[in-house]
N, C-alpha and C positions, 0 to 999 in steps of 0.2 A: 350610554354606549352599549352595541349589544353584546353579551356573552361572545361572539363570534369571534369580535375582535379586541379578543383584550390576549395582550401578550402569551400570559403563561396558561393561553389554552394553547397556542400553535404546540403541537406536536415537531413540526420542522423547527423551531427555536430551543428546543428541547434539545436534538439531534443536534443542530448547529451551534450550541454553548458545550454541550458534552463533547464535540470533536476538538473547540480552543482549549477544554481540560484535558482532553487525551494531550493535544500538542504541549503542551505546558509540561506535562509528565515526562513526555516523551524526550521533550530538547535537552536537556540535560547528559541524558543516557545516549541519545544521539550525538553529541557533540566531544562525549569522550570515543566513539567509532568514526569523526570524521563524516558524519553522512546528514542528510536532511531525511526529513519523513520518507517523502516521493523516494529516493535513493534506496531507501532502506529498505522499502516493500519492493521495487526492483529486485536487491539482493536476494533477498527473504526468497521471493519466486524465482530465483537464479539458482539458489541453495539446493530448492526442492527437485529443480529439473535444470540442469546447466544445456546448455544447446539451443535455449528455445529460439524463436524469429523474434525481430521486433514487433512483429506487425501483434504475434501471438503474445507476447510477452504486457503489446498494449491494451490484449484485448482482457486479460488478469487481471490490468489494473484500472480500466476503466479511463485509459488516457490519450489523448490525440496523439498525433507522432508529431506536432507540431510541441508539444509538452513533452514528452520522450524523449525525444533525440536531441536537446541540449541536456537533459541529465542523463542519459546514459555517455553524451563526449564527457562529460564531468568525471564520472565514475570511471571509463577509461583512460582518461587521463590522472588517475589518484592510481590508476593501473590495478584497481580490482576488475576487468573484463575486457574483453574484445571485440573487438567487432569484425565477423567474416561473410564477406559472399557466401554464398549457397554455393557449393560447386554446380549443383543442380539446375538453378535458377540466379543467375545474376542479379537480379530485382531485390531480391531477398536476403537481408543481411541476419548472419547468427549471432546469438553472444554466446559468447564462451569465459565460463570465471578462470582468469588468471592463479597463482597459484597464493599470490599476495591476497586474491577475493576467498579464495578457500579455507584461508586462514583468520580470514577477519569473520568466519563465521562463529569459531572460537570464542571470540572478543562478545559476541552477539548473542550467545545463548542466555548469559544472564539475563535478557531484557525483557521476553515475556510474564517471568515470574514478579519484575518489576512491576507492571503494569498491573498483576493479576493482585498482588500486596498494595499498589497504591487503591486499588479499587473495594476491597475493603468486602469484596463478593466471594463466593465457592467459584470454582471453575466449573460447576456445574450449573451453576447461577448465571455466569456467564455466557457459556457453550445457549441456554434457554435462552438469554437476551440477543445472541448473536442472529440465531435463525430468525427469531423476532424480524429482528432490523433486517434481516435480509431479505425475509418475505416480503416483509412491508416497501422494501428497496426493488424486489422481481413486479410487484403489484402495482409500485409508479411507473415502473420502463413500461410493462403490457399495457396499460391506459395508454400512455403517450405513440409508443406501437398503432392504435389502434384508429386511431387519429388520421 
């Protein structure tokens, strides 16, 4: 068999077993906030900027609105957010966190440092592996772009 294809060269197998360890970390600490992954990074960029569009909101997290808009009804109906027309533009629905998503970011701040303690890294170690993945993540979209 060649080198090529033997498992633990892919690079993307690497990437996609470290994302089911992230999850495995993650659920637990999720589950005491009532939220799923998808959910929680919703928040998270709800946290940092409240008002945003869906459309903007999908474009953060890298997800369809066909993916979206049943977990943001979910979250609004847990009644962390809202969902408003634009006065502006009809088309265009806002979220706005509630005053119950406001508070549940309280509940959330524990969880980075969870993440960063199960990882066993500096956060300086990590901040280097993030841009890593992210390049290597800007360098797949511009191939496929290019197409």
């Amino acid at each position: 068999m060649s080198d090529q294809l033997k498992l633990n060269t892919f690079i993307c197998f690497a990437v996609y077993t470290a994302s089911h360890a992230f999850n495995r970390v993650y659920k637990p600490l999720l589950d005491e906030l009532s939220l799923t992954y998808p959910q929680y990074l919703a928040m998270v960029s709800l946290w940092e900027e409240d008002g945003q569009t869906v459309g903007g909101l999908g474009e953060k997290l890298f997800l369809e609105s066909s993916t979206l808009t049943p977990l943001l009804k979910r979250l609004e109906a847990a009644a962390y957010i809202r969902r408003e027309r634009s006065r502006q533009d009809e088309r265009v629905v806002v979220l706005r966190l509630t005053e119950e998503g406001k508070q549940l970011k309280e509940k959330a701040e524990a969880v980075p440092g969870c993440i960063i303690d199960a990882s066993g890294r500096s956060r300086d170690e990590l901040a280097r592996l993030q841009a890593e993945i992210i390049a290597l993540r800007e360098a797949l979209n511009k191939s496929m772009a290019a197409d």
